[in-house]
N, C-alpha and C positions, 0 to 999 in steps of 0.2 A: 467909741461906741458904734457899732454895727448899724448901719443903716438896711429897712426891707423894703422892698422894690415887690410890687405887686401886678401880676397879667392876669387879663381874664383872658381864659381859654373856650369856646365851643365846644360843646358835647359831641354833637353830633357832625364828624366834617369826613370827607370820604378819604380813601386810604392814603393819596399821595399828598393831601396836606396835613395828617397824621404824623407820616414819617417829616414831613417838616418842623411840623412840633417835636418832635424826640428829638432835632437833628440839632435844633435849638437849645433844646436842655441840654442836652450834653456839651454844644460848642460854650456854654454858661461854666459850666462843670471847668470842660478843657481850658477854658480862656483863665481859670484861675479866680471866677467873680465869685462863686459860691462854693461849697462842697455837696449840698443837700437842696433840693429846690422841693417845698412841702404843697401838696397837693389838696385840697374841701373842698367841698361840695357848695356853690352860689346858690343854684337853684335846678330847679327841671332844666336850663338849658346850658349854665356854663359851669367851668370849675375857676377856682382860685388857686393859682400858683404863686407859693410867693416863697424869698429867697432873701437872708442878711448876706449883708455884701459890706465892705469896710469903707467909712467914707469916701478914702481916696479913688473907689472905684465904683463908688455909685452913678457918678455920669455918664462913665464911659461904659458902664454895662447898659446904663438906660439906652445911651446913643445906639450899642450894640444891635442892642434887642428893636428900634425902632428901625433900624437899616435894616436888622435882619426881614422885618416885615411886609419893607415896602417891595424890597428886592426878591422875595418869596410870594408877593402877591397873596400876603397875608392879613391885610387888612379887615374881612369880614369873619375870620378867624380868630384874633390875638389881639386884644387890646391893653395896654401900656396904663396900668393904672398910677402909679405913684409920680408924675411927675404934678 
């Protein structure tokens, strides 16, 4: 059974931590964790991303997505909700 892995993303971030969120979903995409990452609406100021990924790679996307953060200076951006 599919495990989903859920980020909250900011609405409003200026363009070059934009392209670091794209740059994220897709390294998601390429790395093989998901095929589809599905996008809603939270509220006025962030969205929900979430994405089934298969148990055996549900740590290692979470671990993923949390390096990818810190290393992108993504913190007030991209929050890691499912762990």
């Amino acid at each position: 059974m599919d495990k989903t892995i859920k980020i909250r993303v900011k609405k409003e971030i200026d363009n070059s931590n934009e392209l670091k969120v794209l740059k994220l979903k897709g390294c998601l995409i390429t790395k093989g964790y998901t095929e589809i990452i599905h996008i809603a609406d939270e509220n006025e100021d962030f969205y929900y991303n979430s994405f089934s990924s298969s148990p055996a790679h549900k740590k290692e996307a979470e671990d993923f997505i949390l390096d990818y953060i810190s290393i992108h200076n993504l913190t007030d951006t991209i929050t890691l909700l499912s762990i």
